[in-house]
C-alpha positions in Angstrom: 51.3 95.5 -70.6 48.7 97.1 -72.7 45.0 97.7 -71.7 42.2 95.2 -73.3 39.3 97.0 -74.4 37.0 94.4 -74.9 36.7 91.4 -72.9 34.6 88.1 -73.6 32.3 86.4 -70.9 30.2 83.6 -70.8 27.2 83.8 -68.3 25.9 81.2 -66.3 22.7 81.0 -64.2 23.1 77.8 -62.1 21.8 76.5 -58.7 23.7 76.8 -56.1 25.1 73.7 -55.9 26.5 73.8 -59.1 28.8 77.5 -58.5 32.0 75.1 -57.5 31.3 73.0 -61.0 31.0 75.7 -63.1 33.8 77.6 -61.6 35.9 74.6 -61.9 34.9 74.3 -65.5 36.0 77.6 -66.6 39.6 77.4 -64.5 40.1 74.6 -67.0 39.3 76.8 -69.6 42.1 79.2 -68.4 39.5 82.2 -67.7 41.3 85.2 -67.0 38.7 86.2 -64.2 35.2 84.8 -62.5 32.5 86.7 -61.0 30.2 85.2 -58.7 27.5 87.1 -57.6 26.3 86.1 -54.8 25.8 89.3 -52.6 22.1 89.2 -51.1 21.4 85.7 -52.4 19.1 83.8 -50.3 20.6 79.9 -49.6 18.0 78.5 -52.9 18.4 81.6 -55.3 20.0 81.2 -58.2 23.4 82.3 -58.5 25.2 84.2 -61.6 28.8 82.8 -62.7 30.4 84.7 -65.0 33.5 83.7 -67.2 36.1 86.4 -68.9 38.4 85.7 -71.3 40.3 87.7 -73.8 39.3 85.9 -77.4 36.1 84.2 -77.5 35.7 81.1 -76.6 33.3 78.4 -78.3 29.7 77.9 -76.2 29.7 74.1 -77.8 32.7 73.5 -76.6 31.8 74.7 -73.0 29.3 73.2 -73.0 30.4 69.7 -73.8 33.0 69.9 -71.1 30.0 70.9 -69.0 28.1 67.5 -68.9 31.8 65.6 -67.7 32.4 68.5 -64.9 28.7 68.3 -63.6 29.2 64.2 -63.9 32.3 64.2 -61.6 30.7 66.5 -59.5 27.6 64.2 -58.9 25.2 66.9 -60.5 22.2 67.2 -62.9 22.2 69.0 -66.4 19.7 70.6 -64.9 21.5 72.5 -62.2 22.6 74.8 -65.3 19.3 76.7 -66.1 21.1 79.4 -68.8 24.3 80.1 -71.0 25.0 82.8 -72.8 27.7 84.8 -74.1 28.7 88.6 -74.6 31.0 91.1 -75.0 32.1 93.4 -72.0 33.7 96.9 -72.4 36.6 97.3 -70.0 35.4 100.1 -68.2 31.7 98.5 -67.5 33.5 95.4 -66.2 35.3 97.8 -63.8 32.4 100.0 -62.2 31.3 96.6 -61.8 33.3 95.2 -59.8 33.6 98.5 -57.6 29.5 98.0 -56.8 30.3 94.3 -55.5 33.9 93.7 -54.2 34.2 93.9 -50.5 37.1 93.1 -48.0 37.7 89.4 -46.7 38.7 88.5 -43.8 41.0 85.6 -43.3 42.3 85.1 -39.7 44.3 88.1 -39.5 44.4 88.7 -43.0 42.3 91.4 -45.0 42.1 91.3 -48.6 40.7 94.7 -49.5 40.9 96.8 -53.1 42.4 100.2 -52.5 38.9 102.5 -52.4 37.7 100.4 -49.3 38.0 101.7 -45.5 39.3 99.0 -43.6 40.3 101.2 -40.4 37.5 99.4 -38.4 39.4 95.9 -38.4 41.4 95.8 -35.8 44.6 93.8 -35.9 44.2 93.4 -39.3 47.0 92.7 -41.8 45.7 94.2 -44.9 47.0 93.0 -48.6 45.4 95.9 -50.9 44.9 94.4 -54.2 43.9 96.5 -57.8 41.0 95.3 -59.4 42.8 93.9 -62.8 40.3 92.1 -65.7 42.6 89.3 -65.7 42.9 88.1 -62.6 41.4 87.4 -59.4 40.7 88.8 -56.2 41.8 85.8 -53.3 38.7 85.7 -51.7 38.1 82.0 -53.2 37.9 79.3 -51.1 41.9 77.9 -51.8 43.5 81.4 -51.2 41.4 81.5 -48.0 43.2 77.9 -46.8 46.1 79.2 -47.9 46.2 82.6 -45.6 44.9 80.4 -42.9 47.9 78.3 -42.8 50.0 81.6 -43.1 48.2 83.2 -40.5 48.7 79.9 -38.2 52.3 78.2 -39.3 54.4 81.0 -40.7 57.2 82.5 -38.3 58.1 86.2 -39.0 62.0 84.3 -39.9 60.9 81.8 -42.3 61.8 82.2 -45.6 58.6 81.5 -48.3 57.7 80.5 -52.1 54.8 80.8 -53.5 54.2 78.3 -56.4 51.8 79.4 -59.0 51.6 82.9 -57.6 48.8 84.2 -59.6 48.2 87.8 -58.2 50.9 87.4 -55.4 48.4 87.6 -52.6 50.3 84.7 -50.3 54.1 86.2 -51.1 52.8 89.3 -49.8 50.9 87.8 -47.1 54.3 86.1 -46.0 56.3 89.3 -46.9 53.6 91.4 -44.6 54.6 88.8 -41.5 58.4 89.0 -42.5 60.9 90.7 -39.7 64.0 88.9 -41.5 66.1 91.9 -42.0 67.2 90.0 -45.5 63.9 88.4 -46.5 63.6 85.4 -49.0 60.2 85.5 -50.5 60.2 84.5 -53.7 56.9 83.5 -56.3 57.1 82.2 -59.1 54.1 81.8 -62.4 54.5 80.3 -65.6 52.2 82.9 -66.9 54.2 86.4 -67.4 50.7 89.1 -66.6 50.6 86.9 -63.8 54.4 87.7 -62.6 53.8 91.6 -63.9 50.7 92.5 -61.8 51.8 90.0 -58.9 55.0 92.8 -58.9 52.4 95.6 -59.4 50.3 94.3 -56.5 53.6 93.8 -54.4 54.1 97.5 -55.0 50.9 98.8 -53.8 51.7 96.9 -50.4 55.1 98.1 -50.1 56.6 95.1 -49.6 58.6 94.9 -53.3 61.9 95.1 -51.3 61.0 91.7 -49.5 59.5 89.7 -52.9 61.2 88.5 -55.8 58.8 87.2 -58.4 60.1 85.3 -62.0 58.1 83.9 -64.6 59.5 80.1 -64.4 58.9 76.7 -63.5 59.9 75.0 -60.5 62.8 73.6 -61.5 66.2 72.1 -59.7 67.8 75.8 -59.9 65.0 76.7 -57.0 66.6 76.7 -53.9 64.5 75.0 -50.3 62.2 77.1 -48.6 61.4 76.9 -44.9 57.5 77.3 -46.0 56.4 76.5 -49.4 53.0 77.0 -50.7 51.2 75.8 -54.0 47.5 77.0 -54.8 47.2 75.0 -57.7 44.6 72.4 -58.9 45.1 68.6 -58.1 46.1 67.6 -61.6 49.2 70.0 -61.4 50.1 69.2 -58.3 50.2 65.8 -58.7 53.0 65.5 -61.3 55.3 68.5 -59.1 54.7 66.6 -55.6 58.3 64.9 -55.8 59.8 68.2 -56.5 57.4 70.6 -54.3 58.4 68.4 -51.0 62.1 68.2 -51.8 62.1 72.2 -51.9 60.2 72.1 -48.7 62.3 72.7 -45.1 59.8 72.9 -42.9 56.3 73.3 -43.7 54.5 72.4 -47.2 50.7 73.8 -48.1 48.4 72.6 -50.9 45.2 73.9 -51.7 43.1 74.0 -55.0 42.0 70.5 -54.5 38.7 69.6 -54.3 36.9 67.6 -51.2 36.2 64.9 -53.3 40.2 64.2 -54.2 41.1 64.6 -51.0 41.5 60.7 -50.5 43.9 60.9 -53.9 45.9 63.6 -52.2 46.5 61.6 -49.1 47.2 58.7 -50.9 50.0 60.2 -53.0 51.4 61.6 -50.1 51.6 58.5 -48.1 53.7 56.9 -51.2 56.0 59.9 -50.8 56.5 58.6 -47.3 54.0 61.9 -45.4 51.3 60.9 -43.4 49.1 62.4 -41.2 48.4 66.0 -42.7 46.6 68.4 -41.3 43.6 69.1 -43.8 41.3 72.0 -43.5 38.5 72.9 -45.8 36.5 75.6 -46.7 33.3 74.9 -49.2 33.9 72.1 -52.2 37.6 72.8 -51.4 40.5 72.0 -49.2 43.7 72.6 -48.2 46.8 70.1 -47.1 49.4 71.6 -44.7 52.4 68.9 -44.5 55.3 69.2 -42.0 58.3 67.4 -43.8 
């Protein structure tokens, strides 16, 4: 995969109250990677959200998709004070994100990037993960769910797939756990980077061996998994739910859904013939953990 040189980002200054808006807004974009700085904030400072994608994208048309997101979010125009747009050289994106990135802790779980000492946690299962322009970090709120129900549900024997995998941070999570002696982990992305830095990532925690990740839907050639996880958003999951719970064994998670949808969620899955999840949430999001 060939290195980007320039990246474009679109800045936003917002409350604080409008971070989960604005960060929903630009996932539906298909940014390649937010920022939110947030480090040494006080609880009413302004926060910075920042947008990167590789072509530039229109501010008009941000902006119009703007005033619906902040609607369904029950917010004020206002809560945006600034937009603007830029271009970012690759390597001033990177000592960036070096200044600000720091280890996150979920139950036993430590996402880390490879220059930070985490010898002090104790206990801790660490998933090292590159700093890549293109792609996230799992320290949002739905990864967080996600490791949570890892760190609670998953048995060292289960096998695992990871739908949507993104940067591959739950496959290795499960793959970390793993004592099978022939592991079946597999994740899966529509998106090919995704699949190519998911295997990169896999690398770094030396846990390839135990992960298999393909670029492909999730389709009837999938086989069941004990444990099956999908960090999508509500509007994807929605049309898969059929499919997701009839590759499910044992134990099914959802997360990228937001508080606020959490009714349609339960709903759907009542239809489906699931009650009772166990729901957890972490901010504006949750996450659904269904034993089928």
């Amino acid at each position: 995969m060939s290195e980007q040189q320039k990246w474009f980002a679109i800045d936003f200054i917002v409350s604080p109250n409008a971070v989960d808006a604005v960060e929903h807004l630009l996932n539906e974009f298909d940014a390649l990677g937010i920022e939110i700085d947030q480090l040494r904030k006080k609880s009413d400072d302004d926060v910075t959200v920042v947008g990167y994608f590789s072509d530039p994208i229109s501010e008009a048309d941000v902006k119009s998709s703007l005033d619906h997101i902040l609607t369904a979010f029950g917010l004020e125009d206002s809560q945006v004070h600034s937009i603007n747009s830029r271009v970012v050289e690759n390597a001033d994106w990177l000592s960036e994100w070096k200044k600000h990135w720091r280890p996150t802790r979920s139950g036993r779980f430590v996402v880390a990037p490879s220059w930070f000492d985490v010898a002090n946690e104790k206990d801790a299962v660490v998933i090292r993960i590159e700093p890549n322009m293109a792609f996230g970090t799992g320290t949002h709120e739905t990864t967080r769910l996600c490791l949570k129900a890892i760190d609670e549900y998953f048995q060292p024997e289960m096998s695992f797939l990871d739908v949507g995998t993104g940067t591959g941070i739950l496959a290795i999570a499960a793959a970390k756990l793993c004592t099978a002696p022939s592991p079946k982990i597999l994740g899966i992305d529509v998106d090919k980077d995704s699949v190519d830095i998911a295997r990169d990532n896999a690398a770094t925690n030396k846990v390839s061996d135990k992960i298999e990740f393909v670029q492909r839907t999730l389709d009837d050639g999938i086989p069941d998994f004990e444990f099956v996880c999908a960090n999508l958003t509500l509007d994807v999951i929605l049309p898969i739910l059929p499919k997701l719970i009839q590759k499910t064994q044992r134990l099914l998670v959802l997360s990228g859904i937001l508080t606020e949808q959490e009714d349609s969620i339960i709903k759907e899955l009542g239809n489906l013939g699931l009650k009772d999840p166990i729901v957890w949430r972490d901010g504006e999001w949750i996450g659904v953990l269904i034993k089928v």
